[in-house]
DRENDO-1510 file (C-alpha; in Angstrom, 1 decimal, always signed):
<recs>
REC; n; res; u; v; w
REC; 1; UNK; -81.5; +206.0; +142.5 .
REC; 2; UNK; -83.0; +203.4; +144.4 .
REC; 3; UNK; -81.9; +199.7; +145.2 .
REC; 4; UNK; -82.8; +197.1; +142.2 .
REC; 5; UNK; -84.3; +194.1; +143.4 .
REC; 6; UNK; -84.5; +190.9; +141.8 .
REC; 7; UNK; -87.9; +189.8; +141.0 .
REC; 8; UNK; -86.9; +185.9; +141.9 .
REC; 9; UNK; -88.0; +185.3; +145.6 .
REC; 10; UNK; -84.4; +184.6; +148.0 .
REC; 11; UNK; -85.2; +181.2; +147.9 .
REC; 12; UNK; -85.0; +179.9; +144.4 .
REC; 13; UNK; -82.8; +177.1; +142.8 .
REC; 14; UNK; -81.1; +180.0; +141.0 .
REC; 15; UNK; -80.4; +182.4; +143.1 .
REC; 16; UNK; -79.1; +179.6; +145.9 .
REC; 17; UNK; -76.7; +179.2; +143.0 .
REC; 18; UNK; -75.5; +182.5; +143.0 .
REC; 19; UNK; -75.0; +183.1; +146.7 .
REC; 20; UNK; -72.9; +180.0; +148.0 .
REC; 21; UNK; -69.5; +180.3; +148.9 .
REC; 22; UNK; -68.3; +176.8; +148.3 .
REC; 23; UNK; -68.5; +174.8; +145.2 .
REC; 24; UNK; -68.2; +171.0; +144.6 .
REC; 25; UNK; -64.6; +171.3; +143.7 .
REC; 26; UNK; -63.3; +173.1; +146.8 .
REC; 27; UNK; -65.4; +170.5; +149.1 .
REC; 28; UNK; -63.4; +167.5; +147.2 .
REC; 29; UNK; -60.1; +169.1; +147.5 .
REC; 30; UNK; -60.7; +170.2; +151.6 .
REC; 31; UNK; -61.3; +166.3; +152.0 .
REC; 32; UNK; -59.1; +165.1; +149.5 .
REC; 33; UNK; -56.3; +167.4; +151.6 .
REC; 34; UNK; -57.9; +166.1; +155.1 .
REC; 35; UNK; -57.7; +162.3; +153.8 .
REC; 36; UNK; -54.2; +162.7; +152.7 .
REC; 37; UNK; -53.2; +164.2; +156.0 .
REC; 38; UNK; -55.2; +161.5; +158.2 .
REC; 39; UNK; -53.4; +158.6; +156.2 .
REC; 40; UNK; -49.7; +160.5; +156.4 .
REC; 41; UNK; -50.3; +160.7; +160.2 .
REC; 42; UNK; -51.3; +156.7; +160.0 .
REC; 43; UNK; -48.8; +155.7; +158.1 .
REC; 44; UNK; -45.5; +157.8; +159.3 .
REC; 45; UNK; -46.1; +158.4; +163.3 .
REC; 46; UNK; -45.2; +154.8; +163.5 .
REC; 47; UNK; -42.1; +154.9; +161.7 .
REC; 48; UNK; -40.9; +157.8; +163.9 .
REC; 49; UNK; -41.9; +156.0; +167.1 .
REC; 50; UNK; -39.8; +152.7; +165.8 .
REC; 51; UNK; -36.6; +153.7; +167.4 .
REC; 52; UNK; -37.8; +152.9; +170.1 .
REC; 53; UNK; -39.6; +149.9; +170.3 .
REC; 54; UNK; -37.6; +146.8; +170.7 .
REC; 55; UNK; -36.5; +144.8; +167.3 .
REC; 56; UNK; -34.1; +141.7; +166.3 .
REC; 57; UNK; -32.1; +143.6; +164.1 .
REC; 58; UNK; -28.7; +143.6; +166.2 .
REC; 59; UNK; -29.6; +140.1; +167.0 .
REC; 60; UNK; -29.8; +139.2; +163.2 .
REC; 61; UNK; -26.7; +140.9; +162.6 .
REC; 62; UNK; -24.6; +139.6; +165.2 .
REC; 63; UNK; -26.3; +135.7; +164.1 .
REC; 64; UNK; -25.2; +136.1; +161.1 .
REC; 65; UNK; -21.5; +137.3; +162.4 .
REC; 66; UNK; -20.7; +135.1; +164.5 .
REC; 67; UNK; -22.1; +132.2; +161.7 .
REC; 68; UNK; -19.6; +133.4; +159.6 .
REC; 69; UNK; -16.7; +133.8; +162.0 .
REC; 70; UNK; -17.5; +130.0; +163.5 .
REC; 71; UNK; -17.7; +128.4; +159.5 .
REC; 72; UNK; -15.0; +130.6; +157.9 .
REC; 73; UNK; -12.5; +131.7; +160.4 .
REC; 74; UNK; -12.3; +130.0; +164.1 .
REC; 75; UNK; -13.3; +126.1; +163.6 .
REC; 76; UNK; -12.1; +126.1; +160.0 .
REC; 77; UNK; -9.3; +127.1; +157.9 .
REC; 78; UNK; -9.7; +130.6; +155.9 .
REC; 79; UNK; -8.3; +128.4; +152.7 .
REC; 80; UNK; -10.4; +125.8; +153.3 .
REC; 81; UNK; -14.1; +127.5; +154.7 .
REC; 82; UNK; -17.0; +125.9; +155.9 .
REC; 83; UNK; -14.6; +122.5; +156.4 .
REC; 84; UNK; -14.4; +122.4; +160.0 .
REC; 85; UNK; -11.5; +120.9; +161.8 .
REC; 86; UNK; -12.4; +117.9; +164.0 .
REC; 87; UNK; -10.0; +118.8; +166.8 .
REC; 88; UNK; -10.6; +123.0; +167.1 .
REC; 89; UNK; -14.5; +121.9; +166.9 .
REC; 90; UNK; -14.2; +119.6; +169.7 .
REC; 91; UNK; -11.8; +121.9; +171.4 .
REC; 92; UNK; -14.2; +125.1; +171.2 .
REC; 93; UNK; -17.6; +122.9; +171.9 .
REC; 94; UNK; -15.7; +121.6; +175.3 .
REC; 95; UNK; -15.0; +125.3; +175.9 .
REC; 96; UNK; -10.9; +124.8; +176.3 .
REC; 97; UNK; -9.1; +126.4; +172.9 .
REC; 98; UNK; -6.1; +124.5; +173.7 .
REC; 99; UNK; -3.9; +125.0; +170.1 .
REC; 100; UNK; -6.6; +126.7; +168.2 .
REC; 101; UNK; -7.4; +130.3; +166.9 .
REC; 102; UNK; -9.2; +131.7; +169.4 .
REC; 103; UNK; -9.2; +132.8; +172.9 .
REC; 104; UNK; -10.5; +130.5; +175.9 .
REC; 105; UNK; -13.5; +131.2; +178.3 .
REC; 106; UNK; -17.1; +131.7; +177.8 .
REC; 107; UNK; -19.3; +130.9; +175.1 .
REC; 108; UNK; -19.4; +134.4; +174.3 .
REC; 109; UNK; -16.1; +136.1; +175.2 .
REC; 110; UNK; -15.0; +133.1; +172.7 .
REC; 111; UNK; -17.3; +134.7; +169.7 .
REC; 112; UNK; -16.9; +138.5; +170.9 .
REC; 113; UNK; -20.9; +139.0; +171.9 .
REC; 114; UNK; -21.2; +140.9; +175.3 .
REC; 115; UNK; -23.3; +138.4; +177.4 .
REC; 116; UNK; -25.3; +141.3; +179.9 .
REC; 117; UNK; -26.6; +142.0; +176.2 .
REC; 118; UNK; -27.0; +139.0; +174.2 .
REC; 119; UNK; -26.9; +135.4; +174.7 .
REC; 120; UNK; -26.0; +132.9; +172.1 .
REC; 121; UNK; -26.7; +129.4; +171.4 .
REC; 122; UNK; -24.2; +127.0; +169.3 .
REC; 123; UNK; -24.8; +123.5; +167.5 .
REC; 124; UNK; -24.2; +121.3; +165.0 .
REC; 125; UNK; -26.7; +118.9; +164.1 .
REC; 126; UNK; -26.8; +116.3; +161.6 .
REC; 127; UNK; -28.5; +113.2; +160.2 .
REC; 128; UNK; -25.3; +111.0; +159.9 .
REC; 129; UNK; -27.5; +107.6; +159.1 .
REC; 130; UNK; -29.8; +106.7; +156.6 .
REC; 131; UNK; -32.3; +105.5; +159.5 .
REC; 132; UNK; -31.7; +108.8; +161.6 .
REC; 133; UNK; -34.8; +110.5; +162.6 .
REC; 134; UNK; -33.8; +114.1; +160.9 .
REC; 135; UNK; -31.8; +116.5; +162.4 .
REC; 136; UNK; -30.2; +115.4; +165.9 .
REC; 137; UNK; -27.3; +117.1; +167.7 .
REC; 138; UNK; -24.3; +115.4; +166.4 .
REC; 139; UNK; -21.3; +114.5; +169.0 .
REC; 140; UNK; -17.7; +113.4; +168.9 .
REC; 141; UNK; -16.8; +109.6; +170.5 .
REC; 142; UNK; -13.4; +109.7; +171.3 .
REC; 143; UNK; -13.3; +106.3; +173.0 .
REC; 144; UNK; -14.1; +103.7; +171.0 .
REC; 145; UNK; -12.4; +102.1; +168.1 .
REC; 146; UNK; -14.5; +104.8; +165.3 .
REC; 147; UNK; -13.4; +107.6; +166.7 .
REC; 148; UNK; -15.4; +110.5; +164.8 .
REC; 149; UNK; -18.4; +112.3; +164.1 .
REC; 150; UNK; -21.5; +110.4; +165.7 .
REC; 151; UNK; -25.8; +111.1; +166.3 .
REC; 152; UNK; -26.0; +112.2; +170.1 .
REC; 153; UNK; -28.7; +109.3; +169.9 .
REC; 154; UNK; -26.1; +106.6; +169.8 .
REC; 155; UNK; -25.6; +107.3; +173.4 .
REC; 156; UNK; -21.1; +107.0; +172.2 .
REC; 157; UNK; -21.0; +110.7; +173.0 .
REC; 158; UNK; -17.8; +112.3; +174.2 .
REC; 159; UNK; -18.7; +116.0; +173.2 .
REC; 160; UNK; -21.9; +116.9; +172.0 .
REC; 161; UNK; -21.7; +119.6; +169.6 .
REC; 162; UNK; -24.1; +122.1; +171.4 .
REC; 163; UNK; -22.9; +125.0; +173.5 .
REC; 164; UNK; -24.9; +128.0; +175.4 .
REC; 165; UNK; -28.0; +128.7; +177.5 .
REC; 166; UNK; -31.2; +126.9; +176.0 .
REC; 167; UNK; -33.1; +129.2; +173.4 .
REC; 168; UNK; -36.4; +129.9; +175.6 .
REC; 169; UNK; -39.4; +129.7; +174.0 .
REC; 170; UNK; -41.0; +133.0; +175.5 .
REC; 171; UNK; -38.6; +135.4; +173.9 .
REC; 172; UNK; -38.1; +136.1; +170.3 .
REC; 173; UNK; -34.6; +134.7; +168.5 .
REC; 174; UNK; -32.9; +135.0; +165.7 .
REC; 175; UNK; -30.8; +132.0; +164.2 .
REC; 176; UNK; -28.4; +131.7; +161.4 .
REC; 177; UNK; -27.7; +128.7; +159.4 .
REC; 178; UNK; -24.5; +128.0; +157.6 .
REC; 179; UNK; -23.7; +124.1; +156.2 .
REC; 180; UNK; -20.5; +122.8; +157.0 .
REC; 181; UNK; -18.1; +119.8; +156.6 .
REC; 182; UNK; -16.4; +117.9; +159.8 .
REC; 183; UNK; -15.0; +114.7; +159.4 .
REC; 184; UNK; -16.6; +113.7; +156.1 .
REC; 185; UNK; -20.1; +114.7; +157.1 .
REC; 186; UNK; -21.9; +117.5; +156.1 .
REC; 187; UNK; -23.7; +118.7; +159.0 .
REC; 188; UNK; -25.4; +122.4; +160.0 .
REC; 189; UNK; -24.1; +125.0; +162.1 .
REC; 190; UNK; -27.1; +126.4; +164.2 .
REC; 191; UNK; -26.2; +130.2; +165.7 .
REC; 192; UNK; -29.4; +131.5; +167.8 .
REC; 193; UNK; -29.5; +134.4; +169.6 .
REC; 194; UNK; -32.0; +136.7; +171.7 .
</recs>
């Protein structure tokens, strides 16, 4: 018994057919798999690596706490939220807390941030008149005959309603916005912090 040979030559269309180990389907599914893999790496190494990049989420968090402690609990009334009292708002933007509900000294030992890790930034602004430009920082004049709210434009400025380091412009921020009422005016509480 001897070894049958083929009559077709070793290099016809049919018996290339015959001899290859990889078909059409297993190349698509080895760079189906390969794709998949590629795009997991692209889209989840990043996610992983996140913890430790820098991000304003405890800045937007704490905004958005201290907003809510300023308009509900420490300038106004829990009964009566986001209606600030005049004097407690003058009190806490001169930084004294004189007869008020919360503790004296800095900006933010007064709203419980720590400062070597955060820094925060206080206002109210307003337009109080129909010619007023937008919204301006709004003050309290204490010395005149209308004593009350007033534009820090008017140049009748006792207190102005701003308190904290200036928000730079170099470093990203995050600032919360809750309208309130003081002295018949509705004006906006501006928390910004970085």
């Amino acid at each position: 018994m001897g070894t049958q040979h083929s009559d077709e030559p070793r290099d016809s269309p049919a018996a290339r057919r015959t001899d290859r180990g990889q078909t059409t389907i297993d190349f698509a599914i080895g760079v189906s798999i390969f794709l998949a893999v590629l795009l997991f790496i692209f889209l989840f190494i990043p996610g992983i690596l996140s913890p430790f990049t820098a991000s304003a989420q405890d800045e937007t968090v704490s905004s958005n706490r201290v907003a809510d402690q300023l308009a509900v609990g420490m300038l106004a009334s829990p009964a009566e939220p986001y209606a600030l009292d005049s004097y407690c708002t003058v009190t806490f933007f001169e930084g004294n807390s004189a007869g008020c509900p919360f503790p004296g000294g800095s900006l933010e030992s007064q709203v419980g941030v720590a400062s070597s890790y955060q820094q925060v930034n206080v206002s109210l602004r307003g337009n109080l008149t129909a010619s007023g430009s937008g919204e301006e920082f709004v003050c309290w004049d204490s010395t005149g005959t209308d004593t009350g709210l007033v534009e820090s434009s008017s140049g009748d400025c006792d207190t102005t309603f701003a308190r904290g380091d200036p928000v730079p412009t170099t470093q990203p921020s995050v600032t919360s916005v809750r309208v309130v009422s003081i002295d018949g005016a509705d004006v906006t509480l501006f928390v910004e912090m970085w």
